[in-house]
C-alpha positions in Angstrom: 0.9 27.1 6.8 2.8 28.9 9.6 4.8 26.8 10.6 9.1 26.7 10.4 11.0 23.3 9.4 14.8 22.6 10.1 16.6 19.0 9.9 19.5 17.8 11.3 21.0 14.5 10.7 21.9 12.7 14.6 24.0 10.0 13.6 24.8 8.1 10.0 27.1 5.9 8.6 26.6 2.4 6.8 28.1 -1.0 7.0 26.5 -2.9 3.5 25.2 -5.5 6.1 22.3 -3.5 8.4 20.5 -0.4 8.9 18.6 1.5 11.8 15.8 1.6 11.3 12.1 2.2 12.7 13.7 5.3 14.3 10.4 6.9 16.9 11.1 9.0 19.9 9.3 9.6 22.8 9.7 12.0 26.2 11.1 9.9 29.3 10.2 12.8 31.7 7.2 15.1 32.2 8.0 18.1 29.8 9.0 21.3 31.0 8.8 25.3 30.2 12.3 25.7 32.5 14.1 22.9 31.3 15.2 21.1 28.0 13.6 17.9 27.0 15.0 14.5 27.8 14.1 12.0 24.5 14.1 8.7 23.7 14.9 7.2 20.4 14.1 3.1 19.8 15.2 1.8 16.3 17.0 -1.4 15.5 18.9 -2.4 13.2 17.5 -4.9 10.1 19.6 -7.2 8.5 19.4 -6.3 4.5 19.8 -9.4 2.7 16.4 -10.1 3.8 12.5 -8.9 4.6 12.2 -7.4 7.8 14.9 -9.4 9.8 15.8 -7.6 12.9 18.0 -7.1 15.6 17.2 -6.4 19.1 16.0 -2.7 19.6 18.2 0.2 20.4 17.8 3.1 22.5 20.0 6.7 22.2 19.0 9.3 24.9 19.2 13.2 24.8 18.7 15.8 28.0 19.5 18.4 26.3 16.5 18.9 23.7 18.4 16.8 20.8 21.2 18.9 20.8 23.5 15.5 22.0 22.9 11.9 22.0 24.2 8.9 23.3 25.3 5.8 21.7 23.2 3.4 21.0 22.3 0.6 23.8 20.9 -2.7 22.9 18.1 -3.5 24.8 18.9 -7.0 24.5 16.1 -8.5 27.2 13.5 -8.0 24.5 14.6 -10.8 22.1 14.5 -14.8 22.7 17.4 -16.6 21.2 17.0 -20.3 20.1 19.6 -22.8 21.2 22.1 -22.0 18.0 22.0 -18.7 18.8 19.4 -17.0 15.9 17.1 -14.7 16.8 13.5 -16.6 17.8 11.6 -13.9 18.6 12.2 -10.0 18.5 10.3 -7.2 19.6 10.0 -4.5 16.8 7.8 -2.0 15.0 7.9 -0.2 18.1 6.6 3.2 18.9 7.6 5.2 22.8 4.9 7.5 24.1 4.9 9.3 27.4 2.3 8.2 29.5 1.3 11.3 31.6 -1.3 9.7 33.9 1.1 7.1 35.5 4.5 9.4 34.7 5.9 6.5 32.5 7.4 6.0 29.2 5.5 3.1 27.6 6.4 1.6 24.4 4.0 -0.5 21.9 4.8 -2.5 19.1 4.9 -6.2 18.0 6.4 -9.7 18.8 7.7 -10.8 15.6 8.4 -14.6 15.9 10.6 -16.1 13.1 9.8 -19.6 12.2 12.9 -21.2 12.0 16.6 -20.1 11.5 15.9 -18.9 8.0 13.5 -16.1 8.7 11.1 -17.4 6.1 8.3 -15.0 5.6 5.4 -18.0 5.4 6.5 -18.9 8.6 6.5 -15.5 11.0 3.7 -14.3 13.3 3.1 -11.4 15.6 1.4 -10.5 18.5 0.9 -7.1 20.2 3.5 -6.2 23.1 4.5 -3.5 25.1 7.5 -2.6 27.6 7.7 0.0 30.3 11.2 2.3 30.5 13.4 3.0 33.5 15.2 6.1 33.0 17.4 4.9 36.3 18.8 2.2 34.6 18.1 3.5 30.9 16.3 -0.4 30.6 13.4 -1.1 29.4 11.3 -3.7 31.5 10.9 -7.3 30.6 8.2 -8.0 27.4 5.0 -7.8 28.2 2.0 -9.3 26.4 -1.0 -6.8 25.8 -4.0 -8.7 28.2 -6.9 -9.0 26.2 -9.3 -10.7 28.6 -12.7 -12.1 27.1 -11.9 -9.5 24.1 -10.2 -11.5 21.3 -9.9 -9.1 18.8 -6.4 -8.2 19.6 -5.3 -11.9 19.6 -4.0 -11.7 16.1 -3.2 -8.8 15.3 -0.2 -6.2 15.5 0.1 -2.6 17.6 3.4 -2.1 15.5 4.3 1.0 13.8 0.7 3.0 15.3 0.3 5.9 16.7 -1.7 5.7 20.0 -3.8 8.7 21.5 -3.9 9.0 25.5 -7.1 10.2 27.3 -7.2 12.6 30.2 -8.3 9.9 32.6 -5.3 7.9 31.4 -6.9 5.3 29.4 -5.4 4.6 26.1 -6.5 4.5 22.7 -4.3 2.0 21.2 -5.3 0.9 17.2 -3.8 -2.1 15.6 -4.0 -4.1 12.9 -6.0 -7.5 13.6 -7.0 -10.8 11.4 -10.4 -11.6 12.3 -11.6 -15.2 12.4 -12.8 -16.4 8.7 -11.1 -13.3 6.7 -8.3 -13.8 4.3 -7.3 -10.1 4.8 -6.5 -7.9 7.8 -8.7 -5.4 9.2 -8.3 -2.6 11.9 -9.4 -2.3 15.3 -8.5 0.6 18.3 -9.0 -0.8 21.4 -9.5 1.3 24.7 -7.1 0.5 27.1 -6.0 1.1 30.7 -2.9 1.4 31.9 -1.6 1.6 35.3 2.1 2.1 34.7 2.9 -1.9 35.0 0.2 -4.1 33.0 -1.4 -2.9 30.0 -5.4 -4.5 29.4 -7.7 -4.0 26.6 -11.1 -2.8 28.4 -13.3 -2.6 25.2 -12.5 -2.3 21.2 -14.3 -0.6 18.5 -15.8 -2.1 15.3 -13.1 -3.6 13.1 -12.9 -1.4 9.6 -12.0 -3.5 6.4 -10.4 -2.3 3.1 -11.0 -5.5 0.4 -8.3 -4.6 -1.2 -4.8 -6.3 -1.4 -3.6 -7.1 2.1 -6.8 -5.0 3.5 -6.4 -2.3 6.4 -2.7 -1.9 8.6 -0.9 0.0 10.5 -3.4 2.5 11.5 -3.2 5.5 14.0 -4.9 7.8 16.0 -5.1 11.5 17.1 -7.9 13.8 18.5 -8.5 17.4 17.6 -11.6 19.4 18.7 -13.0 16.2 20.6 -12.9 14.7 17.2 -10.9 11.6 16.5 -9.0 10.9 13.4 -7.6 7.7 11.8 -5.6 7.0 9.5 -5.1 3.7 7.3 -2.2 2.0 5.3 -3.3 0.0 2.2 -1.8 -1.3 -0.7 -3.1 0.7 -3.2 -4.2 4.2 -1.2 -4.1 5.7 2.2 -7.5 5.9 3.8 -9.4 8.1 6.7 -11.8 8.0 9.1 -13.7 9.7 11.7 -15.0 9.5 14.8 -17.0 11.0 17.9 -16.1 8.2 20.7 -12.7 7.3 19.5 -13.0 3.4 19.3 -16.3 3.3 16.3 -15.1 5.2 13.0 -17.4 6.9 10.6 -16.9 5.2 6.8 -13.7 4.8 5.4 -12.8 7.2 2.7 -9.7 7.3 0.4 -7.3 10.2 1.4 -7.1 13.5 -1.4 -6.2 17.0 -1.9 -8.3 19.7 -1.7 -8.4 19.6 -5.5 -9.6 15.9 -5.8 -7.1 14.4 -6.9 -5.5 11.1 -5.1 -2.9 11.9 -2.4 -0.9 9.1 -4.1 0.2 7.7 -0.6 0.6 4.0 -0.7 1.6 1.1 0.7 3.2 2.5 3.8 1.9 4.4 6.9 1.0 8.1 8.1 0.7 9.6 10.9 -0.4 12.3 12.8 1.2 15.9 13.7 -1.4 17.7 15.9 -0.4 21.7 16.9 -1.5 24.8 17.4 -4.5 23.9 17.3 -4.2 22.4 13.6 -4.2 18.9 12.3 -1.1 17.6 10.1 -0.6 14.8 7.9 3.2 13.5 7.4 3.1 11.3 5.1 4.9 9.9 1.1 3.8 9.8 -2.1 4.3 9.4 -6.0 5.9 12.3 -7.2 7.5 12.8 -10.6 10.9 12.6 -9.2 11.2 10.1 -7.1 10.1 6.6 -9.3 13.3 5.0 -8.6 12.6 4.9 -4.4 10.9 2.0 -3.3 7.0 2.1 -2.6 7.6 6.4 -3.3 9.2 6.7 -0.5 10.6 9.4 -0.7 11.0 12.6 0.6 9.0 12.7 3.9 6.3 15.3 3.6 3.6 17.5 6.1 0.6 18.8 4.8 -2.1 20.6 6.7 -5.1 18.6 7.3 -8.8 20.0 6.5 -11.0 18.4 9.2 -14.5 18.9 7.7 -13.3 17.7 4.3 -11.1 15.1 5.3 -8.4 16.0 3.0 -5.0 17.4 2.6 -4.5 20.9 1.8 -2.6 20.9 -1.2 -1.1 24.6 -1.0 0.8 23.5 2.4 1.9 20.9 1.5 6.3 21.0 2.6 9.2 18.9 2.4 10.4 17.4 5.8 13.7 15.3 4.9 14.9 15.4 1.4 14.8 12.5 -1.0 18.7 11.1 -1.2 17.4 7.7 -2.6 16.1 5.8 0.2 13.1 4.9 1.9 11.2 6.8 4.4 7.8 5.3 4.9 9.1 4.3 8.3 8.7 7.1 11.2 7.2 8.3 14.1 6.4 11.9 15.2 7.1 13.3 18.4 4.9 16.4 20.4 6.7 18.2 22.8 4.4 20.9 23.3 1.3 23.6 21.2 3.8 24.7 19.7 6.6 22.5 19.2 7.2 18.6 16.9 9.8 16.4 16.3 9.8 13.7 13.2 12.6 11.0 13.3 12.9 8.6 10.3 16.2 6.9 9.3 17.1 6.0 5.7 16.1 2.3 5.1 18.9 1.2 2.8 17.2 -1.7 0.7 15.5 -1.8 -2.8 13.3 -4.6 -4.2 12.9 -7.9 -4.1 14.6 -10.5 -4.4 18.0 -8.5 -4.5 17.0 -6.9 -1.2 20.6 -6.1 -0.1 21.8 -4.3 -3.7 21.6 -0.8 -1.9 23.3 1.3 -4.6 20.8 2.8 -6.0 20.3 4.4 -2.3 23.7 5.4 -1.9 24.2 6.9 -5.4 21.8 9.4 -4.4 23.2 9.9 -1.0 22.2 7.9 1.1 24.3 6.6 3.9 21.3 5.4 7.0 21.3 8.5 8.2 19.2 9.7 11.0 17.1 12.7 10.4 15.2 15.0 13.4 13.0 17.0 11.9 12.2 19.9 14.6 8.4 21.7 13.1 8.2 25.1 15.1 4.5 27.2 14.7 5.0 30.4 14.1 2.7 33.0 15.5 0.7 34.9 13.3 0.0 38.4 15.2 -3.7 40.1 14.4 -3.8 43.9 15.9 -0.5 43.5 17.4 -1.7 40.0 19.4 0.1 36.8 19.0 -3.0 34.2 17.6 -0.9 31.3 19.7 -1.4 30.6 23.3 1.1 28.2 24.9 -0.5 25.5 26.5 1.4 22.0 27.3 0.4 19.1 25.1 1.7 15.6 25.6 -0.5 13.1 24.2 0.0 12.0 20.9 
């Protein structure tokens, strides 16, 4: 695998009471050979004495390619608050993407709406949302429910923590997780949507694919390579992946492996895609020998190259993005600049397990501190009779 890996931590520092997390990045202007790239990073902070309680989201801003940052700013128009002040509703799990077609930076992810004051889990519900950026005034635009039309699917269900894939006409394939009527377990959908740079609308969705297993299919997402498209599924036990010709009706599901056959070991949290030079990535965790005592295996974030016939990971390639320092990584998103160029940003998620959620030690006495990691994934060319084998063409889409 030709490719060159170097992390830098952005920001860190921990207060015992929250963490950033969900840290994903996306490009707020078109990208350019001549000038560095301006980015985007959303995350929010999560309060740790409990299960996914949130803050509002965050943004930091770089123009200069990640070299500087900003401080956070609270993008506080994308939470309710109830009349004693809690949070009612917040908008999380998100994911920024540029959106070339209409020049905008677009954001998916859920509504999560707490029951009551106490955040009790039996009592939340989501819905799929989305909010449009204005690098003027470094805002994001008021929440937005995803229009669905005659087309239900989407009704209950999530877009959080995806992966979307743009088309070249500008539609968007946008998966989510959904709860179809009747089933006691979630399923996956990708809807085709269109965009226009205001309203986001499903126009048609795909076949729903179902994993009868534990909590069934999540947190899916999407890339294209070859004008093949490629998902891939979080389930409690395994990973899964699928294939497809139209983007929006998937082949069968199959359980993700190594080239050798045996199980990837990636469980109970989401992957996602790295697509360059013309190769397909998977960046993902797993059990590994060392790291038992991070939660859900967590730890370290990994890439492996992806073989697209087989549908499986290439064992031999496999690399370490951010080192294992105690804490959970299963949270990230991955950022294309270019054919040649990545970014992955994942924070440390500074809780351990239930029902002592906030006892973070065991995190920090490995190192951890919530830091913020950039992972910057180069290709390197690979020359054949004195020719470079890369050819620098502008990719955008994720």
């Amino acid at each position: 695998m030709s490719i060159n890996i170097k992390s830098n931590i952005v920001r860190s520092g921990y207060d015992q009471k929250t963490c950033w997390v969900h840290a994903r990045a996306g490009l707020f202007a078109e990208p350019s050979d001549l000038s560095p790239h301006c980015i985007i990073v959303t995350m929010q902070k999560l309060d740790i004495s409990g299960s996914d309680v949130f803050e509002p989201l965050h943004t930091i801003i770089s123009d200069d390619g990640g070299k500087t940052w900003s401080d956070p700013v609270a993008q506080s128009q994308l939470v309710i608050h109830r009349d004693d002040g809690s949070y009612g509703s917040v908008f999380c799990d998100a994911t920024p993407s540029w959106h070339s077609a209409t020049g905008k930076l677009l954001v998916t992810g859920n509504v999560m709406h707490y029951g009551d004051a106490s955040h009790d889990m039996a009592l939340r519900w989501f819905h799929p949302a989305y909010s449009v950026f204005d690098p003027e005034t470094n805002q994001f635009s008021k929440l937005e429910h995803l229009e669905h039309g005659d087309d239900s699917t989407f009704e209950l269900g999530s877009t959080g923590c995806t992966q979307r894939y743009d088309l070249p006409n500008g539609d968007i394939l946008l998966p989510g997780t959904v709860r179809l009527p009747g089933m006691d377990r979630n399923s996956v959908a990708v809807a085709r949507c269109g965009f226009d740079g205001k309203k986001l609308r499903v126009l048609n969705t795909g076949a729903a694919l179902k994993i009868d297993v534990g909590r069934g299919s999540e947190e899916p997402s999407i890339t294209c390579l070859n004008d093949v498209y490629f998902l891939t599924i979080r389930n409690d036990e395994q990973g899964y992946v699928a294939r497809s010709r139209d983007g929006i009706n998937f082949d069968e599901l199959v359980p993700w492996r190594f080239d050798d056959g045996a199980a990837l070991g990636s469980y109970n949290t989401q992957q996602h895609w790295l697509r360059q030079n013309r190769r397909l990535y998977l960046v993902y965790t797993r059990i590994r020998p060392d790291n038992d005592h991070v939660f859900r295996h967590r730890a370290p974030l990994l890439i492996a190259e992806v073989d697209t016939e087989r549908l499986c990971v290439l064992r031999s390639t496999e690399r370490i993005l951010v080192e294992n320092r105690g804490a959970r990584l299963g949270n990230f998103g991955v950022l294309h600049i270019n054919s040649l160029e990545s970014r992955v940003f994942v924070s440390e998620w500074m809780q351990t397990w239930p029902p002592n959620w906030s006892d973070s030690k065991m995190c920090e006495k490995f190192g951890s501190n919530n830091a913020l990691y950039m992972s910057s994934v180069v290709s390197l060319p690979v020359h054949v009779n004195g020719q470079s084998s890369i050819r620098r063409t502008r990719t955008v889409s994720v």
